[in-house]
Backbone as JSON, one array per atom type, in Angstrom:
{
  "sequence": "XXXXXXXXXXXXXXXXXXXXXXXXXXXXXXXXXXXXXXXXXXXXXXXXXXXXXXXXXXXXXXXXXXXXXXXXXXXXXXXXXXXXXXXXXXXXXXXXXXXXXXXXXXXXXXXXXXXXXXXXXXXXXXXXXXXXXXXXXXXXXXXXXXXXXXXXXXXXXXXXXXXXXX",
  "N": [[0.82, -1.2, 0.0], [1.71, 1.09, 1.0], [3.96, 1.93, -0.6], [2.22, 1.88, -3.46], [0.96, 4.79, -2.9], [3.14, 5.85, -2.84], [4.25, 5.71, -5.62], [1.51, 6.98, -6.74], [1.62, 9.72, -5.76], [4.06, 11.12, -4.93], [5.84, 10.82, -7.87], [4.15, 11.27, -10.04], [4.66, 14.5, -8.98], [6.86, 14.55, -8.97], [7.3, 14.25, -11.94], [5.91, 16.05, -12.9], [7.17, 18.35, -11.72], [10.0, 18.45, -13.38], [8.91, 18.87, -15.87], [8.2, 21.5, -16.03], [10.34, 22.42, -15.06], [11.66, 21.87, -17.64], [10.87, 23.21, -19.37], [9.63, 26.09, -22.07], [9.41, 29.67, -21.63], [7.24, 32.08, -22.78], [7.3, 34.65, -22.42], [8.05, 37.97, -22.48], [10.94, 39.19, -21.32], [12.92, 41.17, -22.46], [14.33, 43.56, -21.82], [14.57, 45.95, -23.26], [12.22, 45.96, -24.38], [10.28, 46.29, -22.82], [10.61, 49.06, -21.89], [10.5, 50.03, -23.93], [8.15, 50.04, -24.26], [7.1, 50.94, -22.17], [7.34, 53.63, -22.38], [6.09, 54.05, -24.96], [3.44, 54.1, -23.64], [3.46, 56.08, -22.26], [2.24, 58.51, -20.7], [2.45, 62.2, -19.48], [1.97, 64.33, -16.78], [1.61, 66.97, -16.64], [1.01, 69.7, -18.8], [3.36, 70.32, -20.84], [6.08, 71.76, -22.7], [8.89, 71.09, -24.36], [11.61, 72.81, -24.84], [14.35, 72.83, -25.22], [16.33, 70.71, -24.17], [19.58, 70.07, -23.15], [22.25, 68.34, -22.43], [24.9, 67.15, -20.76], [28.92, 66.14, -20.58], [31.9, 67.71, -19.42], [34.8, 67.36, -20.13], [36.98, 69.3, -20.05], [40.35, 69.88, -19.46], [41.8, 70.48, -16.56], [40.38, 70.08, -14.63], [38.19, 67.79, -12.78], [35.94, 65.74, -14.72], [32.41, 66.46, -15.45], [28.81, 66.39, -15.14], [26.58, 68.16, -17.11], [23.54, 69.9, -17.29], [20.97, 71.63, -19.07], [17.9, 73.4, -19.67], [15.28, 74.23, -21.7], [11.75, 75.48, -21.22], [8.21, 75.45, -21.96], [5.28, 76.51, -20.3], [2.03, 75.94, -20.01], [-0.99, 77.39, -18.86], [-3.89, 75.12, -17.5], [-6.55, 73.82, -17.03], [-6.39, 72.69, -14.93], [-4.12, 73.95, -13.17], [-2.71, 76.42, -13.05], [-0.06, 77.97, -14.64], [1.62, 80.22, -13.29], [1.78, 79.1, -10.92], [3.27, 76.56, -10.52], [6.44, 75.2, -10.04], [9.18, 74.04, -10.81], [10.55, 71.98, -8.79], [12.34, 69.19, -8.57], [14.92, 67.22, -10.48], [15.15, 64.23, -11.95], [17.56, 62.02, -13.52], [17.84, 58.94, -15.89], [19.04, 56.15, -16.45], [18.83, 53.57, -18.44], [16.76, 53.03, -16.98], [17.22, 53.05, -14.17], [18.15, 55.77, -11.51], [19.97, 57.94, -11.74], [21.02, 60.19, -11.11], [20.07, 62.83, -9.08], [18.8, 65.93, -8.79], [18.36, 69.47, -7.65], [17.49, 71.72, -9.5], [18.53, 74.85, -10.9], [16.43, 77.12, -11.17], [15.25, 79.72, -13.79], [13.6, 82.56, -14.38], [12.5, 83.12, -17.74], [10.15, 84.58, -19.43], [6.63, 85.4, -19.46], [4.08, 84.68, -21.19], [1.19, 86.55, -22.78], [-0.74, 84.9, -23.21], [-1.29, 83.43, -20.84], [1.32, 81.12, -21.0], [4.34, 80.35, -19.37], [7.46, 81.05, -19.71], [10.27, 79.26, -19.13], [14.13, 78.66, -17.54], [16.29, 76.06, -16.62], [18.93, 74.82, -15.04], [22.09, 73.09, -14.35], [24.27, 74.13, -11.82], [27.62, 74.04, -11.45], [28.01, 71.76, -12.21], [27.92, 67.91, -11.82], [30.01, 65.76, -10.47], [31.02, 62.97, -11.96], [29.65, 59.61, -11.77], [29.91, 56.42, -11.21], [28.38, 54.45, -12.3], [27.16, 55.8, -14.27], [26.92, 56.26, -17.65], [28.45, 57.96, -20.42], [28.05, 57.48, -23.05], [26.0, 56.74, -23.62], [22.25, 57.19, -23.43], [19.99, 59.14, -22.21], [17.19, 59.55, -20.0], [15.22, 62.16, -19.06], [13.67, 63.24, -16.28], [11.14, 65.43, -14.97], [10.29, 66.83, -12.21], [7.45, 68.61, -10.71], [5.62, 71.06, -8.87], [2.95, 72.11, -7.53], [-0.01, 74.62, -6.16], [-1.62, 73.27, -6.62], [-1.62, 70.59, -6.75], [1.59, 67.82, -7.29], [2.75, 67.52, -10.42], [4.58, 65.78, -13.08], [7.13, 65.07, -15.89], [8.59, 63.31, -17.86], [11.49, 63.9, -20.26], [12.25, 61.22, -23.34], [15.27, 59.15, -24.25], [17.28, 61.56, -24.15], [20.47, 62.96, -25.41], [23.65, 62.45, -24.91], [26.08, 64.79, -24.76], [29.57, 65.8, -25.3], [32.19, 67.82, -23.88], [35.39, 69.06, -24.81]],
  "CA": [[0.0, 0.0, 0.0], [2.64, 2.26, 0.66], [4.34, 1.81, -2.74], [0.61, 2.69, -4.48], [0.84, 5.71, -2.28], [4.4, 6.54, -3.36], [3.83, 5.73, -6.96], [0.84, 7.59, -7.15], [1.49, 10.97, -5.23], [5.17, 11.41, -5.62], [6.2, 10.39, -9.04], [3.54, 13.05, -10.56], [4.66, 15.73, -8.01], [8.5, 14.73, -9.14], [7.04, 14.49, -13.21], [5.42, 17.59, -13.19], [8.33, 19.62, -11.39], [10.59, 18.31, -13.99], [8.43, 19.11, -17.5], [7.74, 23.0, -15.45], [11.4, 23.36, -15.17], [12.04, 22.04, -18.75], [9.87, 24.37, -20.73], [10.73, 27.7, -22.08], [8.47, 30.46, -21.2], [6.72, 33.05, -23.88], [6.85, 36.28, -21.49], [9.52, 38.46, -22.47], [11.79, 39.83, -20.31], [14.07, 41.95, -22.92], [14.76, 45.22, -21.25], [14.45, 47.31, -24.36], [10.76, 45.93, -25.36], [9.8, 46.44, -22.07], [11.44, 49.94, -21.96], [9.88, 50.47, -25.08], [6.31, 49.67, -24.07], [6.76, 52.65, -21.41], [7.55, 55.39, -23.69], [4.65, 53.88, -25.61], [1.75, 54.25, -22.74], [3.24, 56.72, -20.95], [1.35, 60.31, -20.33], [2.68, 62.99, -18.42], [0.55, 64.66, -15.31], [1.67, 67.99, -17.09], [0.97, 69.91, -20.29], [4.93, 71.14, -21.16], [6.88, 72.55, -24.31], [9.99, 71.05, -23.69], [11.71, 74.0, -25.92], [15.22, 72.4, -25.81], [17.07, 69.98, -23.07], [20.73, 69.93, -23.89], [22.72, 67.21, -21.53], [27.15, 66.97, -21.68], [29.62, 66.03, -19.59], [32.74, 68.5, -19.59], [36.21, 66.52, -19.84], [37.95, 70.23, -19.94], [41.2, 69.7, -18.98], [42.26, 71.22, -15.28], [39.23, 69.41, -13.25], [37.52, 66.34, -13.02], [34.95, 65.37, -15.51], [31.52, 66.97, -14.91], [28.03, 66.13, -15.59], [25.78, 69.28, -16.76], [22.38, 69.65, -18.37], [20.28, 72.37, -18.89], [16.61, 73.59, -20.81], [13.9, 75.3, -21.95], [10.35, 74.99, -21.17], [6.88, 76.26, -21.71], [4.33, 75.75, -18.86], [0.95, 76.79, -20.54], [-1.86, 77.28, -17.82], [-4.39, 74.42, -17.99], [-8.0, 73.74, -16.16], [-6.43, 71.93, -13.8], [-3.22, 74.7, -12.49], [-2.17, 77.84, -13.17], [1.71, 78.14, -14.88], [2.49, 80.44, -12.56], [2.0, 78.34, -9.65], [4.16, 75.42, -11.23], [7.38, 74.91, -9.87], [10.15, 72.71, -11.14], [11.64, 70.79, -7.67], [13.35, 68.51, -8.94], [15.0, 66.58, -12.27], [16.14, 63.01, -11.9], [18.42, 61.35, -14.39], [17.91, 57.69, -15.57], [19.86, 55.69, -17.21], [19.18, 51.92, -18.37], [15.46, 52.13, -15.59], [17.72, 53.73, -12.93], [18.44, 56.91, -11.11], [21.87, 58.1, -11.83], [21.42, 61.49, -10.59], [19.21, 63.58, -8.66], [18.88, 67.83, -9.05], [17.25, 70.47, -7.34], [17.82, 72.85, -10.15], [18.36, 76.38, -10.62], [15.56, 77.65, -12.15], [15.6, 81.33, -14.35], [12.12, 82.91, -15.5], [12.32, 83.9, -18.72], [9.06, 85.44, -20.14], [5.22, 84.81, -19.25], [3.11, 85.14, -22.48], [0.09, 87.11, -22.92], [-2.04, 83.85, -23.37], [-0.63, 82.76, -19.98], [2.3, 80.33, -21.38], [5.46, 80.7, -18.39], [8.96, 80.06, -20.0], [11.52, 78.97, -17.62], [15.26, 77.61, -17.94], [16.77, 75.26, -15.78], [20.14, 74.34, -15.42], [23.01, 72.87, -13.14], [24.88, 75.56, -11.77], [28.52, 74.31, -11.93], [27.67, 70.81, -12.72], [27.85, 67.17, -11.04], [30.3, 64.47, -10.5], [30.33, 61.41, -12.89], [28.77, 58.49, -11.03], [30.53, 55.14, -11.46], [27.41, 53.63, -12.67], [27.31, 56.83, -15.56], [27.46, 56.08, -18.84], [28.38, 59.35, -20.92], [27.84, 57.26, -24.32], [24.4, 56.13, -23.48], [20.95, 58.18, -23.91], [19.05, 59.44, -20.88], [15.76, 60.19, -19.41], [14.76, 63.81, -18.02], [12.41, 62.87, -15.18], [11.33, 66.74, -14.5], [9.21, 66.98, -11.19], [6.62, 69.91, -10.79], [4.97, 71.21, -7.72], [1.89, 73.5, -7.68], [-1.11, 74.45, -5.24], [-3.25, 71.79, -6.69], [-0.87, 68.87, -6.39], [2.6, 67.27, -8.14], [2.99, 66.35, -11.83], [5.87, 64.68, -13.75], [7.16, 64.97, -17.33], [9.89, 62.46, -19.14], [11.73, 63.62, -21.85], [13.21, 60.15, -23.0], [16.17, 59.41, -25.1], [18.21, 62.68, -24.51], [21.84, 62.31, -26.19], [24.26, 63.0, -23.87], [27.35, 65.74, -25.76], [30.95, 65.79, -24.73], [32.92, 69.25, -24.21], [36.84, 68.5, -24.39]],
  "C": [[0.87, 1.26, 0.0], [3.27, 2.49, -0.19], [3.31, 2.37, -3.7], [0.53, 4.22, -3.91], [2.35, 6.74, -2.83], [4.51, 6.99, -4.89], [2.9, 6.91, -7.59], [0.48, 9.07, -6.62], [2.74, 11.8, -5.57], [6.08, 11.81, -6.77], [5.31, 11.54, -9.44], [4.0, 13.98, -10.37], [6.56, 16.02, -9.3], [8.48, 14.88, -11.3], [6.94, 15.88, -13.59], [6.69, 18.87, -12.86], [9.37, 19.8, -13.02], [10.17, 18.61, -15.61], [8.0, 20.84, -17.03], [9.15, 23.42, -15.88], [12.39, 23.24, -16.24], [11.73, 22.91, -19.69], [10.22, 25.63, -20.64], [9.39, 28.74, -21.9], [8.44, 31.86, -22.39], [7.13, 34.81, -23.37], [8.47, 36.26, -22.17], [9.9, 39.36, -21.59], [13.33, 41.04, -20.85], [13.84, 42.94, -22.38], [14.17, 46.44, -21.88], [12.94, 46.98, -24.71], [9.7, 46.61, -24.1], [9.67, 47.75, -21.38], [10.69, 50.51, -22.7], [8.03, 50.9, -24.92], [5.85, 50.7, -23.16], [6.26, 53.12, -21.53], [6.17, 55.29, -24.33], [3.3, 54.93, -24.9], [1.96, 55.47, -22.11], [2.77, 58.37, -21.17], [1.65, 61.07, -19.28], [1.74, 63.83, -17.61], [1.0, 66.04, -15.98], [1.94, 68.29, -18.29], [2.71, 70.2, -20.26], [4.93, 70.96, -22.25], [7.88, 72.46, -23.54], [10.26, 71.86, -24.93], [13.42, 73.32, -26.47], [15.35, 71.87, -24.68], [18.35, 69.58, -23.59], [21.42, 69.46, -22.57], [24.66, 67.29, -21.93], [27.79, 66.77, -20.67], [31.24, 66.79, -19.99], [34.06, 67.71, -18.83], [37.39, 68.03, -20.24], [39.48, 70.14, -19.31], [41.53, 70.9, -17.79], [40.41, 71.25, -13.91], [39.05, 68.28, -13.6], [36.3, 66.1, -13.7], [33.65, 65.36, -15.06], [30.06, 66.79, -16.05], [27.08, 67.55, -15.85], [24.83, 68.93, -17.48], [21.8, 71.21, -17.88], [19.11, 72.68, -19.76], [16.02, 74.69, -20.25], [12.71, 74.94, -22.25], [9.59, 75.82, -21.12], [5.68, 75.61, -21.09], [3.19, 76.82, -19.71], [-0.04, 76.16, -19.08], [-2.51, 76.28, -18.52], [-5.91, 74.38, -16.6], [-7.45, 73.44, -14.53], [-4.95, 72.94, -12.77], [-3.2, 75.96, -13.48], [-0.5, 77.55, -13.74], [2.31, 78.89, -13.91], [2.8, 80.2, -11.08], [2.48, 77.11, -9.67], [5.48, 75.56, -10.75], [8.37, 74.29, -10.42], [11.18, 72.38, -10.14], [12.27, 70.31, -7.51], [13.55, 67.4, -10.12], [15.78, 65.24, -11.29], [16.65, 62.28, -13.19], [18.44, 60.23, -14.58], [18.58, 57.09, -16.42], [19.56, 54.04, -17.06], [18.05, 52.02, -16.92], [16.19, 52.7, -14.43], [18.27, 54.73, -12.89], [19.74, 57.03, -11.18], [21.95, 59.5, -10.86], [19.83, 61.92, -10.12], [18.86, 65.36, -8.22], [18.18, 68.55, -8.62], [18.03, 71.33, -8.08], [17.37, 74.24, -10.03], [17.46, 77.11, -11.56], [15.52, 79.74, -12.42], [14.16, 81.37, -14.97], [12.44, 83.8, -16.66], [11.56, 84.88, -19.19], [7.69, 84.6, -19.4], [4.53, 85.59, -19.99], [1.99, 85.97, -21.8], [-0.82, 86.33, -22.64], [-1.09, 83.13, -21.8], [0.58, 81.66, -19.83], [3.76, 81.08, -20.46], [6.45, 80.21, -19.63], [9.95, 80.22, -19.03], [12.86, 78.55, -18.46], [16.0, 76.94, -16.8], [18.28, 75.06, -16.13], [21.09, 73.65, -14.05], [23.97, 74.1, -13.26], [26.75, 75.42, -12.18], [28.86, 72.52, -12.11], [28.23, 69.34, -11.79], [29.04, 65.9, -11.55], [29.76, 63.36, -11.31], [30.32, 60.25, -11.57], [29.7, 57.3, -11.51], [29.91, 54.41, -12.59], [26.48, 54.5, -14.13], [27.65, 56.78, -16.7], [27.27, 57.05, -19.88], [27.81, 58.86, -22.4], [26.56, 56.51, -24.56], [23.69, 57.14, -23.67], [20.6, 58.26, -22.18], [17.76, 59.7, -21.21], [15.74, 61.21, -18.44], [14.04, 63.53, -17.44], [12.39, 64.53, -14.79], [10.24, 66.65, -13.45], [8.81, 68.41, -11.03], [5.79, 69.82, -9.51], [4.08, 72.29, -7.72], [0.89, 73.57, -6.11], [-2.2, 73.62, -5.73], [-2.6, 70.85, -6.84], [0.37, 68.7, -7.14], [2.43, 66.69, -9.39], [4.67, 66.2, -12.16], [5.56, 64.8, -15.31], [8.29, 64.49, -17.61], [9.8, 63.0, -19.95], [12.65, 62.56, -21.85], [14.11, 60.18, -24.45], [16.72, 60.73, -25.46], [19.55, 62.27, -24.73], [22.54, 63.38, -25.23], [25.96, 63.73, -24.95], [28.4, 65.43, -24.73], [31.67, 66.92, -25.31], [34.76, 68.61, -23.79], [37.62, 69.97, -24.4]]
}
């Protein structure tokens, strides 16, 4: 009896494990499709006019190799805030799904249209340490965070090309 019991509880248990952990699985897990499928869906919590975002790391000779970025944006009022109660808090830097850097930038008001449209420019002031984990010949993502009196939005610009000043 115990043999019919072994046979018939076991042996399945030990079948089945073994045809689970032969088989290849459909889901993909590439990085870039998955990466891709983001960018696709994704919708920012704020209208913006990114106007330019220009990214570089400065290998000037007589310092150490420095990360800068800086832009230009237009914040048009919308139902839901006001432009000139929009902030920009803070920019994070991603690289490859992760944070490389994190910025409370120095923000400059340019102009505020007629039709209520703010332009701002942002920038690093004398620019940031390369990161270990920094890859100057890769693309980035602008994560720009925004703070108003009616709540926080968020705008990615993705695939910014990162320049080199020598």
């Amino acid at each position: 009896m115990r043999d019919h019991l072994f046979f018939y509880l076991i042996v399945p248990v030990i079948v089945s494990f073994i045809a689970v952990s032969c088989s290849s699985s459909e889901e993909s897990t590439d990085k870039s499709q998955i990466d891709e499928e983001y960018r696709v869906y994704y919708e920012p919590s704020i209208n913006l006019q990114v106007e330019k975002i220009y990214a570089w790391v400065d290998y000037m000779p007589g310092g150490k190799p420095k990360f800068h970025i800086t832009g230009d944006l237009a914040i048009p009022s919308t139902d839901d805030y006001s432009s000139s109660d929009v902030e920009l808090v803070l920019i994070r830097i991603h690289q490859q799904q992760k944070i490389v850097y994190q910025i409370l930038p120095t923000v400059q008001e340019i102009d505020m249209t007629s039709d209520g449209v703010r332009k701002i420019m942002f920038s690093t002031l004398s620019g940031l340490f390369l990161e270990p984990w920094f890859n100057p010949d890769d693309v980035i993502d602008v994560e720009l965070r925004f703070s108003g009196e009616s709540g926080n939005y968020e705008y990615i610009a993705f695939n910014v090309e990162v320049d080199k000043a020598y």
